[in-house]
LUMMI-122073 format. One record per residue (C-alpha): residue in one letter; x, y, z. Coordinates in steps of 0.05 Angstrom, whole numbers, padded with zeros to 5 digits, always signed. Example, Ala and Ser with C-alpha at 12.3 -4.5 7.8 and 13.67 -1.06 7.14 Angstrom:
REM LUMMI-122073
A+00246-00090+00156 S+00273-00021+00143 
***
This chain:
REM LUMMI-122073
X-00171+00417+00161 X-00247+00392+00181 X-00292+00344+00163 X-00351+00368+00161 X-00403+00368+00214 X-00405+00293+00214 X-00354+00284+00159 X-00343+00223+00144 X-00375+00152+00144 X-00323+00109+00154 X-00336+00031+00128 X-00264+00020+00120 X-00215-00011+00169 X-00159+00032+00163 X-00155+00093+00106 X-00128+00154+00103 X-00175+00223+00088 X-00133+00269+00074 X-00046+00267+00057 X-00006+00323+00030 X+00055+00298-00008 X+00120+00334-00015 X+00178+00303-00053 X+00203+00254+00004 X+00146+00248+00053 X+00084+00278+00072 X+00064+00344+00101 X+00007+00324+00138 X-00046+00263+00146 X-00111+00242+00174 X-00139+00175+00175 X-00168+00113+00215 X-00125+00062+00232 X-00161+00001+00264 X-00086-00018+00288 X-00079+00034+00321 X-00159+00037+00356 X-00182+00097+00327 X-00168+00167+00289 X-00102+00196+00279 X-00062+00251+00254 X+00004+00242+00233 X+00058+00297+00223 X+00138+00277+00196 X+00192+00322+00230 X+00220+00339+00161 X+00220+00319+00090 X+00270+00259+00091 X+00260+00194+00074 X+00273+00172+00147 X+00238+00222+00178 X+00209+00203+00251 X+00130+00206+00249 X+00094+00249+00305 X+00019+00228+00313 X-00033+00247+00362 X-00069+00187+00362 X-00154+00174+00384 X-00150+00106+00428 X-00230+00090+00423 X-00216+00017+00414 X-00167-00036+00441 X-00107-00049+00378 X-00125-00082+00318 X-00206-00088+00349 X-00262-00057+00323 X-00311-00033+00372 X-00369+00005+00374 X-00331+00059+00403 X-00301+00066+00328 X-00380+00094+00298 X-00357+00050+00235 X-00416+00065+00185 X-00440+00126+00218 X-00417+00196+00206 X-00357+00219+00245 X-00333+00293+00252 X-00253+00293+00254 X-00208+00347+00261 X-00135+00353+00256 X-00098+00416+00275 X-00027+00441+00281 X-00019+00502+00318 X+00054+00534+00316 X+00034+00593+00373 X+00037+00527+00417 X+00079+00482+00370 X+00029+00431+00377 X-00013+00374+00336 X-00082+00367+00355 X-00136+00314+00338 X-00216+00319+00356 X-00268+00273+00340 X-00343+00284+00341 X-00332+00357+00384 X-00275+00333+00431 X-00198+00339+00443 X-00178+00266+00430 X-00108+00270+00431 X-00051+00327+00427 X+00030+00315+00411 X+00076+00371+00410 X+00109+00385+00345 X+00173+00435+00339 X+00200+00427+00268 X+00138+00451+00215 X+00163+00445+00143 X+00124+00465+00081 X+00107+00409+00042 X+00094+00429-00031 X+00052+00366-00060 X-00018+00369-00073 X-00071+00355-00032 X-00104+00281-00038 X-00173+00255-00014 X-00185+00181+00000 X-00122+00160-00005 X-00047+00163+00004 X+00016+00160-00049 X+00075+00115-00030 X+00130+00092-00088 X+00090+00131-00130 X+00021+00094-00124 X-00040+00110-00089 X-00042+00063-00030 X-00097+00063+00030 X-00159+00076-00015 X-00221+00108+00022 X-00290+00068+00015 X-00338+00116+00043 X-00361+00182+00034 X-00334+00253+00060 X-00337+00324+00061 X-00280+00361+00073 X-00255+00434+00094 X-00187+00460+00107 X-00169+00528+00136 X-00124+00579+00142 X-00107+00579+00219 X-00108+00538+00274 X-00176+00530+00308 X-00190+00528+00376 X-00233+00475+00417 X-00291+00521+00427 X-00286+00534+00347 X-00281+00452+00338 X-00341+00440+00388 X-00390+00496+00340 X-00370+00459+00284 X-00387+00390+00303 X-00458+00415+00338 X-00487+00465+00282 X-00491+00428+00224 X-00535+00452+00159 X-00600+00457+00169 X-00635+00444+00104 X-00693+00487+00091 X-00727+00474+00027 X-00717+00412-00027 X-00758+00411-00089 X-00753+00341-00110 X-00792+00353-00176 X-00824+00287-00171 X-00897+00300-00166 X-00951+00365-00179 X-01012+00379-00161 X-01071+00377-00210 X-01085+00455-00198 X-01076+00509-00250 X-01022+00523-00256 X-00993+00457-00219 X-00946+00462-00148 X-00890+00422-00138 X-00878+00410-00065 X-00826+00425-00019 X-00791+00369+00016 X-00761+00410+00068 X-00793+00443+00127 X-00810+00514+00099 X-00863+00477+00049 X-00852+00528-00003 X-00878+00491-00054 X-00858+00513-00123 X-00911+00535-00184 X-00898+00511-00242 X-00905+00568-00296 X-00916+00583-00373 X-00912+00511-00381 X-00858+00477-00344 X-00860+00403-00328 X-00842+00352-00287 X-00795+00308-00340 X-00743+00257-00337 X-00705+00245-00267 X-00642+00241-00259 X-00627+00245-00176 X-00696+00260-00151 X-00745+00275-00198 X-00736+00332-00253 X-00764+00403-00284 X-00757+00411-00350 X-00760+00485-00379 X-00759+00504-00454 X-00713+00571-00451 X-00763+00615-00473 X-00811+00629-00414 X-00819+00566-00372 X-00805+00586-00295 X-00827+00549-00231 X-00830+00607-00165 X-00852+00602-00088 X-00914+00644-00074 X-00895+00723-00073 X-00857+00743-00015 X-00844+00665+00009 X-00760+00659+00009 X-00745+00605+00047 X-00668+00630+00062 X-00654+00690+00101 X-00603+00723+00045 X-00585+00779+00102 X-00553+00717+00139 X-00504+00654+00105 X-00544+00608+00072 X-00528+00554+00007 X-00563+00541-00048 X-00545+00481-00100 X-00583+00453-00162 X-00567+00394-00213 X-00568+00422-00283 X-00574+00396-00351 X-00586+00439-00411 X-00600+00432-00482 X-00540+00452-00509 X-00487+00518-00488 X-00522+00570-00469 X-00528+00621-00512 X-00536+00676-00466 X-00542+00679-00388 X-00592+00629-00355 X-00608+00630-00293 X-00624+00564-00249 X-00635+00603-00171 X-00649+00671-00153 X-00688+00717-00094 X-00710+00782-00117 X-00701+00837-00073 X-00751+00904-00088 X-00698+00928-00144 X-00642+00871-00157 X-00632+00802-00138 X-00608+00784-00072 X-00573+00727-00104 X-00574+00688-00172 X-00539+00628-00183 X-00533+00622-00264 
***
């Protein structure tokens, strides 16, 4: 489980990210605990109610002290791992090994997975104020893999913020990223109402907004993401399309 490159903006004193319940205890969990001086990740030996808790344990501040150490308000890239090759838990914050425990008795916990909070007595306790983006995966990575994470995070490389347009014919709505592939609006599409940025609206029948021919500001041979807000209308009544790349005889991806 990851946060992502700087995963989470902590402005809480002491709340966990992410628990996995099972019937008596919990599988797994990640949070901040000011009492304790920094991150931690916790692990029960087994599903009983008096289970002994295993943590590994980030000490980046004196006990029950905040400290600048902490980054509270900034973005914070935390990691917990448990690797059964070396029947170990592992915890790394912002790229580095923080703290390791060993662990011998895994157990599968068969709860769900909760974000921004943990359940005790049946009740969500602990409540997350901040913000976070979170991956988990299938293996246990290594510190290498951890430090890659942490130092390559997503470059953006175009933003069409549909708030203004140029007074050519047809108008160009610019790009807020650093390719500048500003977008044409065509057949009659508009700026209209905003909603996060600014907005396009399109009427369904022709309306289209397009980069200059050629200009694709993602390489699709490589990974890349692409996300839009969407309103429509009403429910489509046949496919629509929000993103897509041509390639010289199908798209090289359409998002719709």
């Amino acid at each position: 489980m990851a946060v992502r490159n700087g995963g989470w903006r902590l402005t809480w004193p002491s709340s966990p990210l992410l628990p996995s319940r099972a019937p008596s205890t919990r599988g797994f969990e990640l949070y901040h605990s000011t009492a304790l001086g920094g991150w931690v990740v916790v692990r029960e030996q087994n599903n009983e109610t008096e289970s002994t808790v295993v943590r590994a344990t980030q000490t980046a501040c004196p006990t029950n002290t905040p400290c600048a150490a902490a980054r509270h308000g900034e973005w914070n890239h935390v990691v917990g791992v448990y690797d059964l090759d070396v029947v170990q838990i592992r915890l790394y914050v912002n790229g580095t090994r923080a703290a390791t425990e060993a662990f011998t008795t895994p157990w599968l916990a068969v709860g769900e997975v909760s974000l921004g909070g943990t359940y005790h007595g049946g009740k969500l306790i602990s409540p997350l104020k901040g913000a976070m983006d979170v991956r988990l995966h299938d293996r246990a990575v290594s510190d290498d893999e951890v430090r890659q994470l942490f130092l390559q995070p997503p470059v953006v490389k175009s933003r069409w913020k549909s708030e203004t347009a140029s007074t050519a014919t047809p108008p160009v709505t610019p790009d807020a990223g650093p390719a500048g592939a500003g977008l044409t609006l065509n057949k009659g599409a508009t700026l209209g109402e905003p909603w996060v940025d600014g907005g396009l609206t399109l009427d369904g029948v022709d309306d289209y907004a397009a980069t200059a021919t050629g200009v694709a500001p993602v390489d699709t041979g490589a990974s890349f993401t692409v996300s839009a807000f969407a309103h429509t209308a009403g429910v489509p009544t046949c496919e629509a399309a929000l993103l897509s790349a041509p390639g010289a005889v199908k798209d090289a991806f359409s998002l719709r």
